[in-house]
C-alpha positions in Angstrom: 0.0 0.0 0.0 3.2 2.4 0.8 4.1 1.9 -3.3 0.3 2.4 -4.5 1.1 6.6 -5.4 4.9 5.8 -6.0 4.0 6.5 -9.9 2.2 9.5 -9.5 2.9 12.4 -12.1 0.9 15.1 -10.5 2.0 15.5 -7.0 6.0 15.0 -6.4 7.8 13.0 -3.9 8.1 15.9 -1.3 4.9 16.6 -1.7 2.9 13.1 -0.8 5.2 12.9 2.3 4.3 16.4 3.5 0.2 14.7 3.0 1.7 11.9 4.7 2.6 13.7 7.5 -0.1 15.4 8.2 -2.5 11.6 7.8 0.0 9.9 10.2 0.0 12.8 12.8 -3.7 13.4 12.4 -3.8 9.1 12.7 -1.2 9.4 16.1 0.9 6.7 14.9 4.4 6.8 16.3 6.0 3.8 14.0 4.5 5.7 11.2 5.9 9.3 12.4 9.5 7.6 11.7 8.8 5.8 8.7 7.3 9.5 7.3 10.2 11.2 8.1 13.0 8.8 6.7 10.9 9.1 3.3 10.2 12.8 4.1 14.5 13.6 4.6 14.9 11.2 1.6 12.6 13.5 -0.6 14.0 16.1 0.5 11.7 18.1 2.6 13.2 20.4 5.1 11.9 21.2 8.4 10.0 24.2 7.9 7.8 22.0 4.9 7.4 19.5 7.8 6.5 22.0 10.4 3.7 24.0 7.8 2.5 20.3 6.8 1.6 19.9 10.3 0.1 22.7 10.8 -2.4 21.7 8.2 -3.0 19.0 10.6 -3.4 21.0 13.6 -5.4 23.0 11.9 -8.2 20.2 10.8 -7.6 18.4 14.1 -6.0 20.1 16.8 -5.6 18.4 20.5 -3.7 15.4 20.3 -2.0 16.5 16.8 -0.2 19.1 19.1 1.4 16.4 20.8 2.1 14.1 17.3 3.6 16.9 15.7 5.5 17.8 18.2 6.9 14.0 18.4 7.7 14.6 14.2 9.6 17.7 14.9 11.6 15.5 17.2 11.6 12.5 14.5 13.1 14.8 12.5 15.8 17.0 14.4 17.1 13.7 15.7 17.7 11.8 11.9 19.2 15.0 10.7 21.1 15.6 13.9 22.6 11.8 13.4 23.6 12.5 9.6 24.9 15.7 10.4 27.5 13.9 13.8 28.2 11.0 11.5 29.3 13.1 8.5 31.4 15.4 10.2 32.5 12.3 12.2 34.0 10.9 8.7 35.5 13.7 7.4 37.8 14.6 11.0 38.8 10.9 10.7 39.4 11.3 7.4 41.6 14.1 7.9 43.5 12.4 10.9 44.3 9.9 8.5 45.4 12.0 5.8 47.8 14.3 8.2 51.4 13.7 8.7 52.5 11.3 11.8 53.9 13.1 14.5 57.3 12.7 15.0 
């Protein structure tokens, strides 16, 4: 059922997760919060398309969506938070290993 859109022409990648988002939240499914924003960060949404998408579910549904969206915000600062250690991770150790030995 996640593939049945997969082929659409009319609305882009970014564009069904930011739907997504909004459905999940509105739906208060945590598994599906972090499946969203994996496909979300893959699509290439940034946070501030995350955090208007869920306002379009606070909006319709208020109340509990607060607390969901909240919970996406933190799906999301904590994935890009990991990418952004890990990279910066490689790159030092990558220098290290590229710099002279001490003597």
């Amino acid at each position: 059922m996640s593939h049945a859109n997969v082929k659409s022409t009319h609305i882009d990648a970014k564009a069904r997760e930011l739907i997504a988002f909004a459905v999940v939240v509105t739906l208060r499914c945590d598994g599906c919060i972090n499946a969203r924003t994996d496909a979300a960060i893959k699509a290439g949404a940034i946070r501030e398309e995350i955090v208007e998408a869920l306002g379009v579910a606070i909006m319709v549904n208020a109340g509990a969506t607060m607390v969901y969206s909240a919970r996406t915000i933190d799906a999301y600062d904590t994935k890009t938070t990991e990418k952004d250690v890990t990279r910066r991770w490689r790159l030092e150790t990558s220098r290290r290993s590229k710099a002279a030995p001490l003597p």
